[in-house]
ROSE-4610 file (N, C-alpha, C; in Angstrom, 1 decimal, always signed):
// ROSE-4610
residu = [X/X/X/X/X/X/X/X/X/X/X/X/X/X/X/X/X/X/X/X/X/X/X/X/X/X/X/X/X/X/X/X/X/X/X/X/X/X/X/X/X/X/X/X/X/X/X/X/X/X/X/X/X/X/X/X/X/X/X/X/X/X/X/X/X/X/X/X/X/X/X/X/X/X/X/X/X/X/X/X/X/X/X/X/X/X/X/X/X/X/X/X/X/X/X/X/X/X/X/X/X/X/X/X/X/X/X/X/X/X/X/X/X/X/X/X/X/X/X/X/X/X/X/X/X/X/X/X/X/X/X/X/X/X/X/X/X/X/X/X/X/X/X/X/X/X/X/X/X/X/X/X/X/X/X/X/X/X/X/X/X/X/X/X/X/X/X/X/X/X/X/X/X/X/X/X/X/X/X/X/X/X/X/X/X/X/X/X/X/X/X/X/X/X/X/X/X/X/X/X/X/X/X/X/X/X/X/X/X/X/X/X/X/X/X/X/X/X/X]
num = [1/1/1/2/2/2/3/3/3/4/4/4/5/5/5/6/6/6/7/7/7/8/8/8/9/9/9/10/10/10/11/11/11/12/12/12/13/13/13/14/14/14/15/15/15/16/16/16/17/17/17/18/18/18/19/19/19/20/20/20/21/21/21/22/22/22/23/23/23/24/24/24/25/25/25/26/26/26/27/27/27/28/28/28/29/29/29/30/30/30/31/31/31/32/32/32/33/33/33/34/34/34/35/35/35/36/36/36/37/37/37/38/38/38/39/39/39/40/40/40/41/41/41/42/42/42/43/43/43/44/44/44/45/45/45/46/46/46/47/47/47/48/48/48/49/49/49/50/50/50/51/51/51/52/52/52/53/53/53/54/54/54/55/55/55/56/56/56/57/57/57/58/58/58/59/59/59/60/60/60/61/61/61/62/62/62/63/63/63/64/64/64/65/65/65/66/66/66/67/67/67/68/68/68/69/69/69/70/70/70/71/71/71/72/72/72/73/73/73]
x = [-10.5/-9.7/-10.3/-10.9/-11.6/-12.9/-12.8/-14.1/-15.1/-16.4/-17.6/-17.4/-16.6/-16.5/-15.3/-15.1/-13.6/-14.1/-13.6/-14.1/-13.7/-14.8/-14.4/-13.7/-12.5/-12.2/-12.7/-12.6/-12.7/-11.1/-11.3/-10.1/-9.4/-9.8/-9.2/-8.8/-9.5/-8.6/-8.0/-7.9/-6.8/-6.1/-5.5/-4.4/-3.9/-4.8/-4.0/-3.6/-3.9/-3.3/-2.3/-1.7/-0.5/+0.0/-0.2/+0.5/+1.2/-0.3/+0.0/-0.9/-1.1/-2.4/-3.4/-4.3/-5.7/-5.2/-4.8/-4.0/-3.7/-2.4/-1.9/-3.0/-4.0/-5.0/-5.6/-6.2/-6.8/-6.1/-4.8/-3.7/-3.9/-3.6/-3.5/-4.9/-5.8/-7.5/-7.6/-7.1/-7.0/-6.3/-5.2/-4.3/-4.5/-5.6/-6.1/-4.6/-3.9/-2.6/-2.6/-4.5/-5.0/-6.4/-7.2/-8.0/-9.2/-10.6/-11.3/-12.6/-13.3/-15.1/-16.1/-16.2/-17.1/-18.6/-18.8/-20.6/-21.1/-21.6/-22.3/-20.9/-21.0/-20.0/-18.7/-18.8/-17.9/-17.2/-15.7/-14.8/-14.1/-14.8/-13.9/-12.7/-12.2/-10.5/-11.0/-10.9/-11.3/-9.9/-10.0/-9.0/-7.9/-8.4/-7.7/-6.8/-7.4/-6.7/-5.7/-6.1/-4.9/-3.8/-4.3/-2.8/-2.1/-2.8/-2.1/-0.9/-1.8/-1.1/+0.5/+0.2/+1.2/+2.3/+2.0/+2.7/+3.7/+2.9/+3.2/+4.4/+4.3/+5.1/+6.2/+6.2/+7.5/+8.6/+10.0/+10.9/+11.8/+12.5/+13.2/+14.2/+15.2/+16.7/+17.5/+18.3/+19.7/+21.0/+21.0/+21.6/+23.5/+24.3/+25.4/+26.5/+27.6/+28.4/+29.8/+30.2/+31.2/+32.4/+33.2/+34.5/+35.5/+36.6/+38.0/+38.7/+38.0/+38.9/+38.6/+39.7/+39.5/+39.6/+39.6/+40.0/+41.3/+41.4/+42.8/+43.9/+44.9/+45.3/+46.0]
y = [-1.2/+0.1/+1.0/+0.5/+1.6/+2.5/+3.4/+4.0/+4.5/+4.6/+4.5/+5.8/+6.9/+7.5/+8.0/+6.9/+6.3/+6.3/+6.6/+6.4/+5.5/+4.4/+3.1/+3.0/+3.0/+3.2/+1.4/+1.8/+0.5/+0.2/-1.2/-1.5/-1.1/-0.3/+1.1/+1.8/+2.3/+3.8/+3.2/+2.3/+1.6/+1.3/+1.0/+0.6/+2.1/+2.8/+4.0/+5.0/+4.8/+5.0/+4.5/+3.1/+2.7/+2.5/+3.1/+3.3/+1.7/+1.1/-0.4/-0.5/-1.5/-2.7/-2.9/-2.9/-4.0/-5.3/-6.1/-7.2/-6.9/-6.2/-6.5/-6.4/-5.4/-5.4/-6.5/-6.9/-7.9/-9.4/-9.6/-10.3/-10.4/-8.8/-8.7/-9.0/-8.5/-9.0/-10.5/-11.2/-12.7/-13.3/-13.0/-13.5/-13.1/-11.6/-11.5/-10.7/-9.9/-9.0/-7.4/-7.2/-6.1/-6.1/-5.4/-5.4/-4.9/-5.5/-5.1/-5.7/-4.7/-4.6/-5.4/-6.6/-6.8/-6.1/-5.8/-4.7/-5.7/-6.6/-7.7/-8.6/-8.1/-8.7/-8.1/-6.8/-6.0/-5.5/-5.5/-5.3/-3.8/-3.4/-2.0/-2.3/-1.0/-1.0/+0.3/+0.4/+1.9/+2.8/+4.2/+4.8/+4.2/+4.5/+4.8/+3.3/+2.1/+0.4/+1.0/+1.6/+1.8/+2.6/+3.6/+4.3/+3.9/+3.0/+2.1/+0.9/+0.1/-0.5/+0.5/+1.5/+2.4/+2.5/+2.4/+3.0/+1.8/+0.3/-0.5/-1.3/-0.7/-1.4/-0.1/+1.3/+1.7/+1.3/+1.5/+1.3/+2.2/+2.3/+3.4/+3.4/+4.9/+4.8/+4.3/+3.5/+3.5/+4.9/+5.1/+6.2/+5.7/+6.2/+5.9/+5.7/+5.9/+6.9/+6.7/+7.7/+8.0/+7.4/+6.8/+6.3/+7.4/+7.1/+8.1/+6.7/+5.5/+4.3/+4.5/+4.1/+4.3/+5.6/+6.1/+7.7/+7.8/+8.4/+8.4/+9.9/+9.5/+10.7/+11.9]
z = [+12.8/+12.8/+11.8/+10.7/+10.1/+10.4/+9.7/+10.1/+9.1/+9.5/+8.9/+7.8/+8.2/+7.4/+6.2/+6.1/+5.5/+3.8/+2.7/+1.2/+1.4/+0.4/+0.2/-1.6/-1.8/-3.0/-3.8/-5.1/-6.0/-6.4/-6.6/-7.1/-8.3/-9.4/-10.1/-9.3/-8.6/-7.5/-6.4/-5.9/-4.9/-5.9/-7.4/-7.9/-9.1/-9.5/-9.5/-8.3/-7.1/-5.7/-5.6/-5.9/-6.0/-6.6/-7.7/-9.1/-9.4/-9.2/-10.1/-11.1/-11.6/-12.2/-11.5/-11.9/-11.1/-10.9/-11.3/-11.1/-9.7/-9.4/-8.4/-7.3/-7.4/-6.1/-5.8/-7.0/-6.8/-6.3/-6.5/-5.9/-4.4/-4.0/-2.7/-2.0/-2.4/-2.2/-1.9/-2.9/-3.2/-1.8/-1.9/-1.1/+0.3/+0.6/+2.2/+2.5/+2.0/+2.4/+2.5/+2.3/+2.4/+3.2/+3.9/+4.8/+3.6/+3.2/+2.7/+2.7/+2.1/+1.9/+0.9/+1.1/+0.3/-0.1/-1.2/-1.5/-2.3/-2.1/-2.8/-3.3/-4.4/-5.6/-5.8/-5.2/-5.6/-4.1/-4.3/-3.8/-3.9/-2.2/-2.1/-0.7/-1.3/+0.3/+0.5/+2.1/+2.8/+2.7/+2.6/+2.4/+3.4/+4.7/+6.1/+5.8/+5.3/+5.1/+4.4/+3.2/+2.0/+2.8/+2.9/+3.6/+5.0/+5.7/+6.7/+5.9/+4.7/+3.8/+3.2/+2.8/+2.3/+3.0/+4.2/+5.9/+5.8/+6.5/+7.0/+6.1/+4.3/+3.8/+3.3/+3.8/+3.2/+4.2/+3.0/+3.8/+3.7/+4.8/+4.9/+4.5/+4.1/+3.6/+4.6/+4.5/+5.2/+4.9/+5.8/+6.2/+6.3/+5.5/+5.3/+6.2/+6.9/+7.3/+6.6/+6.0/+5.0/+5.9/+5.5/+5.8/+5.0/+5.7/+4.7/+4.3/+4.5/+3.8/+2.3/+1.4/+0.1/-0.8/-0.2/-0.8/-0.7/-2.6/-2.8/-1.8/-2.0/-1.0/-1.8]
């Protein structure tokens, strides 16, 4: 699903992208819970993975609906 013309970020800029650690990337790298590029030795994530990643894991608000139970009268 990626594409050739995709930036291949480093795991610095995939983890100030997600305003984590290198740790965590490299976790997710480790653990195979992110789609990525081996360059010899070194470990890149394509943008288009990252923001599919970003996508696939927000979650959305719950949306309330106000009751009149509880309110004083």
């Amino acid at each position: 699903m990626t594409h050739t013309a995709d930036r291949l970020l480093t795991v610095d800029e995939t983890a100030e992208r997600l305003g984590t650690g290198v740790r965590f990337v490299r976790r997710l790298v480790s653990e195979r819970r992110i789609a990525f590029v081996k360059v010899g030795r070194h470990v890149r994530v394509s943008d288009s993975v990252l923001t599919a990643y970003i996508e696939a894991h927000t979650v959305q608000p719950v949306r309330r609906v106000r009751s009149d139970y509880g309110r004083a009268a």
